[in-house]
GUTOR-739067 format. One line per field, with one value per atom (N, C-alpha, C, CB): residue number from 1; residue in one letter; chain; atom name; x, y, z. Coordinates in nm, 3 decimals, decimal comma. Each point is the difference from the previous one (the first is absolute). Glycine has a CB too. Layout:
REM residues N
domi (NUM ...)
drenti (A ...)
tormar (A ...)
guke (CA ...)
u (X ...)
v (Y ...)
w (Z ...)
END
This chain:
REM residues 80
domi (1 1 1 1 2 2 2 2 3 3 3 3 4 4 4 4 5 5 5 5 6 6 6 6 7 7 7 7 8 8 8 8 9 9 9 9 10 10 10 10 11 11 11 11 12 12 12 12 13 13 13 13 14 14 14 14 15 15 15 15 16 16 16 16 17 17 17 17 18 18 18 18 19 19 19 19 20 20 20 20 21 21 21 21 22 22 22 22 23 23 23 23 24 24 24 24 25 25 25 25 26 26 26 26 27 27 27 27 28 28 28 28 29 29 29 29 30 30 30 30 31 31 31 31 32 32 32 32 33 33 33 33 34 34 34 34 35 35 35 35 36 36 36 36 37 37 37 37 38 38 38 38 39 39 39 39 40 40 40 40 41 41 41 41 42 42 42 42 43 43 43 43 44 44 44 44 45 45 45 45 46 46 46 46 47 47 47 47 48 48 48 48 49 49 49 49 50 50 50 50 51 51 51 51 52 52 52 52 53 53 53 53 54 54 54 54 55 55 55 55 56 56 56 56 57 57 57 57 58 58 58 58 59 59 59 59 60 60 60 60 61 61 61 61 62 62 62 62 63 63 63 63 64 64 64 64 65 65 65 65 66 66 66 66 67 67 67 67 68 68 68 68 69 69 69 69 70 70 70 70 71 71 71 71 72 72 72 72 73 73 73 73 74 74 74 74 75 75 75 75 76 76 76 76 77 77 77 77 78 78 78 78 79 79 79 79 80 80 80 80)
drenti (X X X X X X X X X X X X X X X X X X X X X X X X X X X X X X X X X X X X X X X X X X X X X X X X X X X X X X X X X X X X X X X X X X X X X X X X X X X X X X X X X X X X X X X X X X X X X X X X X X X X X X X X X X X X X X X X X X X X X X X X X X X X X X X X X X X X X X X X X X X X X X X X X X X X X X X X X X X X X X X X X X X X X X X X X X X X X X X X X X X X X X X X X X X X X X X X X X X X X X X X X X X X X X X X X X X X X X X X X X X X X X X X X X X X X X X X X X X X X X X X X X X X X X X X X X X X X X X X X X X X X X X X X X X X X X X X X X X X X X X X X X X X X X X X X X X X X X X X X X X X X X X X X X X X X X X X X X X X X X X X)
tormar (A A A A A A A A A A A A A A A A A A A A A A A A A A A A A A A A A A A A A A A A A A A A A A A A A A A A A A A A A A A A A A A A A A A A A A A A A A A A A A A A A A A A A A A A A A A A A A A A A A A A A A A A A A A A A A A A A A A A A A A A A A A A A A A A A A A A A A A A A A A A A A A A A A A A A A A A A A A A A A A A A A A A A A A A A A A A A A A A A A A A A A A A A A A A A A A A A A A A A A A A A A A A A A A A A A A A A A A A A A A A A A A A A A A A A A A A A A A A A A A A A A A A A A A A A A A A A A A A A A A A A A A A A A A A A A A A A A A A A A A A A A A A A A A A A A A A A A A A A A A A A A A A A A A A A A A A A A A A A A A A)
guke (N CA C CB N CA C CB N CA C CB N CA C CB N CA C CB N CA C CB N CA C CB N CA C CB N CA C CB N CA C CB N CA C CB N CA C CB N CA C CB N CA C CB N CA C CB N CA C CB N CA C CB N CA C CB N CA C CB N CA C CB N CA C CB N CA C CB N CA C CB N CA C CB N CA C CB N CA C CB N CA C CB N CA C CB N CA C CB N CA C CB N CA C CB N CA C CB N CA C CB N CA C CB N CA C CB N CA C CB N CA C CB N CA C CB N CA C CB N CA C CB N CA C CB N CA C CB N CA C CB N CA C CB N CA C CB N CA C CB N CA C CB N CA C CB N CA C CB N CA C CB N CA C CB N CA C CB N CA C CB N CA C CB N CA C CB N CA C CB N CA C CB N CA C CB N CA C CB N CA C CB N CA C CB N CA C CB N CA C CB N CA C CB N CA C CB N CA C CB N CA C CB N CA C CB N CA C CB N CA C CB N CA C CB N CA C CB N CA C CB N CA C CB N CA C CB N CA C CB N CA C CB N CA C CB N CA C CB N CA C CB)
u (2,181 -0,028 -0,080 0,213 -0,300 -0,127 0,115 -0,354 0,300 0,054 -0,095 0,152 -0,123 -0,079 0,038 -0,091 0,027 0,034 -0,094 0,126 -0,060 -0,076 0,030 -0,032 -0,025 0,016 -0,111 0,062 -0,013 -0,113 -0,058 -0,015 -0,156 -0,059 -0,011 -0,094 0,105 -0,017 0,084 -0,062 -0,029 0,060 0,070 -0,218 0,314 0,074 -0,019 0,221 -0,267 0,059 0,019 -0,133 0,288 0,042 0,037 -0,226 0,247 0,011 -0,125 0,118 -0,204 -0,194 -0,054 -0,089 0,000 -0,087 -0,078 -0,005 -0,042 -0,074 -0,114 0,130 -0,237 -0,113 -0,057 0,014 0,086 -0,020 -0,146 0,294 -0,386 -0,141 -0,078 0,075 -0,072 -0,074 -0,130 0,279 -0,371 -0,091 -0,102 0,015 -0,013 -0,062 -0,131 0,243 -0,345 -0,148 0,027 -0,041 0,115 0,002 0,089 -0,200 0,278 0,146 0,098 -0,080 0,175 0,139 0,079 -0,001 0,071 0,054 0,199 -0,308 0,316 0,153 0,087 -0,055 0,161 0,082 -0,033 0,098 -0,189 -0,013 -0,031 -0,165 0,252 -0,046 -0,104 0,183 -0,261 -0,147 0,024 -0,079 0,039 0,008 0,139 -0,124 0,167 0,176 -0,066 0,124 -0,068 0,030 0,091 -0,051 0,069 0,119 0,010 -0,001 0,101 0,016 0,059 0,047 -0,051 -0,007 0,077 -0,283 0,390 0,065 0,021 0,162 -0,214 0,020 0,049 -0,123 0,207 0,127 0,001 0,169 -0,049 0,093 0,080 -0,057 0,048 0,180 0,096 -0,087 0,176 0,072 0,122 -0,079 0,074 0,105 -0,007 -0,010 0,084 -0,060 0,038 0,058 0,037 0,021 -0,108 0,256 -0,382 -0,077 -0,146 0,161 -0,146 -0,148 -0,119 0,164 -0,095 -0,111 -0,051 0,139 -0,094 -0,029 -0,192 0,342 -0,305 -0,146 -0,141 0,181 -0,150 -0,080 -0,094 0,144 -0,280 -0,133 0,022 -0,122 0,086 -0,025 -0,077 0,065 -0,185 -0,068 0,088 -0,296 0,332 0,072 0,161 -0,198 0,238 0,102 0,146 -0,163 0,082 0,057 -0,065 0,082 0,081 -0,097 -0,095 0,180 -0,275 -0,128 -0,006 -0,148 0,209 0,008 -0,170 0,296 -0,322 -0,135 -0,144 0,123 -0,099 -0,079 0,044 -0,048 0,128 0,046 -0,058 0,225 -0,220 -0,078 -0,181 0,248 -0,272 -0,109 -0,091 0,110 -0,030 -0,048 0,025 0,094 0,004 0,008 -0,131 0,230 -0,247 -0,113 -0,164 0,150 -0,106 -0,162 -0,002 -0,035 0,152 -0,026 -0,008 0,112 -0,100 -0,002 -0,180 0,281 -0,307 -0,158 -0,052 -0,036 0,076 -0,074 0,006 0,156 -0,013 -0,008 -0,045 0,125 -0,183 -0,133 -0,071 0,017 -0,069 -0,182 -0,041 -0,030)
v (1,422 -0,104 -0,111 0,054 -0,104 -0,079 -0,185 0,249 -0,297 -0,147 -0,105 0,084 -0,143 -0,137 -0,129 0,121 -0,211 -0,146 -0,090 0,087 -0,238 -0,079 -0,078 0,008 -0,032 -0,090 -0,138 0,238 -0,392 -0,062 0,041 -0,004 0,013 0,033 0,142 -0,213 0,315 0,138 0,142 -0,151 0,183 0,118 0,091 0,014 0,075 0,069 0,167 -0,257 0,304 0,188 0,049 0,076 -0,025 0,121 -0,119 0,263 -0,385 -0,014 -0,094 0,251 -0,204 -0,029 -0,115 0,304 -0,366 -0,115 0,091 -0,210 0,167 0,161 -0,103 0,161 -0,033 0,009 -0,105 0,079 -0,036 -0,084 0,080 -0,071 -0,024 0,011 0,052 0,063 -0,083 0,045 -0,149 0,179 -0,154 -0,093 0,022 -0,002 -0,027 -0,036 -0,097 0,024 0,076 -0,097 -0,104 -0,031 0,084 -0,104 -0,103 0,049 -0,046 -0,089 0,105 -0,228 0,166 0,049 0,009 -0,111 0,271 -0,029 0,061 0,054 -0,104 -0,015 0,007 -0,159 0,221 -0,036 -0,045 -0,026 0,077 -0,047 0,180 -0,332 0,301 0,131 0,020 -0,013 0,123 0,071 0,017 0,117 -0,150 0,129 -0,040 0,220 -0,294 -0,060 0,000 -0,281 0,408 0,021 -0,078 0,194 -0,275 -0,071 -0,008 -0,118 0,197 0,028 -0,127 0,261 -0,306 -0,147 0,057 -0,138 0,066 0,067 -0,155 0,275 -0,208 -0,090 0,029 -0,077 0,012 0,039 -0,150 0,195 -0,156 -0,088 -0,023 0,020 -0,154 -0,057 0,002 -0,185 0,270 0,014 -0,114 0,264 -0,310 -0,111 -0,146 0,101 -0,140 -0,117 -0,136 0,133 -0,137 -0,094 0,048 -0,066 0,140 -0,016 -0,018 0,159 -0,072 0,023 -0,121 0,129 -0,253 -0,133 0,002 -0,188 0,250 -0,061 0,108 -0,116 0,162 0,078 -0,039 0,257 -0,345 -0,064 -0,017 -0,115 0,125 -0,087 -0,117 0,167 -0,287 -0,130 -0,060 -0,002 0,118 -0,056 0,085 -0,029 0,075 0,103 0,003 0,109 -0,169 -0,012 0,161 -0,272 0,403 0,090 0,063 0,001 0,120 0,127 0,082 0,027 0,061 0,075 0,109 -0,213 0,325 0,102 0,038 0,096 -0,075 0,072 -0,101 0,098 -0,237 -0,090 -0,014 -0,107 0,129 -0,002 0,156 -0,187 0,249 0,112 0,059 0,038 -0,113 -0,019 -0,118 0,088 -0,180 -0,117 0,096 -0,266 0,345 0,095 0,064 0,052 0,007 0,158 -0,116 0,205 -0,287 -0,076 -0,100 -0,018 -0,004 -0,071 0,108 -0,214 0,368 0,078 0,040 0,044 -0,091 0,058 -0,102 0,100 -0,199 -0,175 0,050 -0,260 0,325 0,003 0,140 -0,196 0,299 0,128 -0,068 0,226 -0,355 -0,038 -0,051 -0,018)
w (2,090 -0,097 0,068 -0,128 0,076 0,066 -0,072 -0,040 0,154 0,020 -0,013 0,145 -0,203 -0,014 0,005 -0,105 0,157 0,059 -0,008 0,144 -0,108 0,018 0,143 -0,258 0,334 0,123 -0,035 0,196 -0,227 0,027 -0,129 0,260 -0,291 -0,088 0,025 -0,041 0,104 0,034 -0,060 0,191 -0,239 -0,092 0,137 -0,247 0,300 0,106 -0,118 0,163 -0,111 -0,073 0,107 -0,202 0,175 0,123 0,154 -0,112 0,068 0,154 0,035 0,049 -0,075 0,066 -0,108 0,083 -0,029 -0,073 -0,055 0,142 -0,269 -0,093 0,063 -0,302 0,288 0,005 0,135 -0,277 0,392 0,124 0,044 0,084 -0,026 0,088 -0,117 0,268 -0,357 -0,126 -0,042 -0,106 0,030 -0,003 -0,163 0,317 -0,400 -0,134 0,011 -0,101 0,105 0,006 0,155 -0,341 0,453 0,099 -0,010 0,018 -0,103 -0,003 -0,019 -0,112 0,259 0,024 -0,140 0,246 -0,268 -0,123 0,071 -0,233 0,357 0,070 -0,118 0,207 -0,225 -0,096 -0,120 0,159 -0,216 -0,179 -0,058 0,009 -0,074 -0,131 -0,085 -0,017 0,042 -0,057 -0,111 0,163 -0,270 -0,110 -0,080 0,166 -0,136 -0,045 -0,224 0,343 -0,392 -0,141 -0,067 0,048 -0,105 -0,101 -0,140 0,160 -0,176 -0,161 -0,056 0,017 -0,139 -0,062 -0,163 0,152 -0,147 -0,151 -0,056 0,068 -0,240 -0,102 -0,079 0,035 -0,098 -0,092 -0,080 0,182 -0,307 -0,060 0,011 -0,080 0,130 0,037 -0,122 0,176 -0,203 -0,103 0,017 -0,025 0,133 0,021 -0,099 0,258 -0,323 -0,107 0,096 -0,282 0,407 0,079 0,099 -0,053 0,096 0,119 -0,088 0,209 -0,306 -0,094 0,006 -0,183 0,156 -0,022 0,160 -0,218 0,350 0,082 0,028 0,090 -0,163 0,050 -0,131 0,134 -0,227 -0,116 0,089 -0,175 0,136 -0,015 -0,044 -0,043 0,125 -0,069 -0,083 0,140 -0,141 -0,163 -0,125 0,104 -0,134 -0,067 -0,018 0,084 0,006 0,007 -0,020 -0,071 0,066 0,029 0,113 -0,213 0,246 0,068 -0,076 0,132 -0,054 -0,055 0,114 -0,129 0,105 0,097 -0,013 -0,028 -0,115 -0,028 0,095 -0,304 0,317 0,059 0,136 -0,205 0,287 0,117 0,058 -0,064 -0,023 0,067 0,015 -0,076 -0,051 -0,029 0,106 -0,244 0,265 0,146 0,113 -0,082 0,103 0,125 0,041 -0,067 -0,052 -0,025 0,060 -0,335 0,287 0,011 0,136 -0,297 0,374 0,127 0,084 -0,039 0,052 0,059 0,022 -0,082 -0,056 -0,009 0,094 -0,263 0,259 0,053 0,189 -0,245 0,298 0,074 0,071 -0,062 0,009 0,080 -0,020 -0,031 -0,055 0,024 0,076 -0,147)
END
């Protein structure tokens, strides 16, 4: 089973500083994760005591359909 850590700011797998003596365009990339994937879930808070805390302030509700829709489009903002 593969291990993972943090020391400091440094990602550890297995024990080892990932991606020790490694270099990206000529900057040291010591302990930081390549390629790090993160899945992002949006839902409805069915809770009626947590629900208001996730409202839009112009709107004053949640908007799963617009929270995902701002997702889909800062993703584009950030490949350009």
């Amino acid at each position: 089973m593969t291990s993972i850590g943090i020391e400091g700011e440094a990602f550890i797998v297995d024990g080892r500083l990932a991606n020790a003596g490694r270099t990206v365009l000529g900057v040291p990339v010591d302990g930081l994760l390549l390629n790090s994937r993160m899945i992002n879930g949006m839902f409805d808070d069915l809770n009626p005591a947590t629900r208001g805390q996730w409202a839009y302030p112009d709107t004053g509700v949640w908007d799963a359909e617009r929270a995902c829709s701002s997702a889909r489009a800062s993703r584009r903002s950030i490949r350009s």
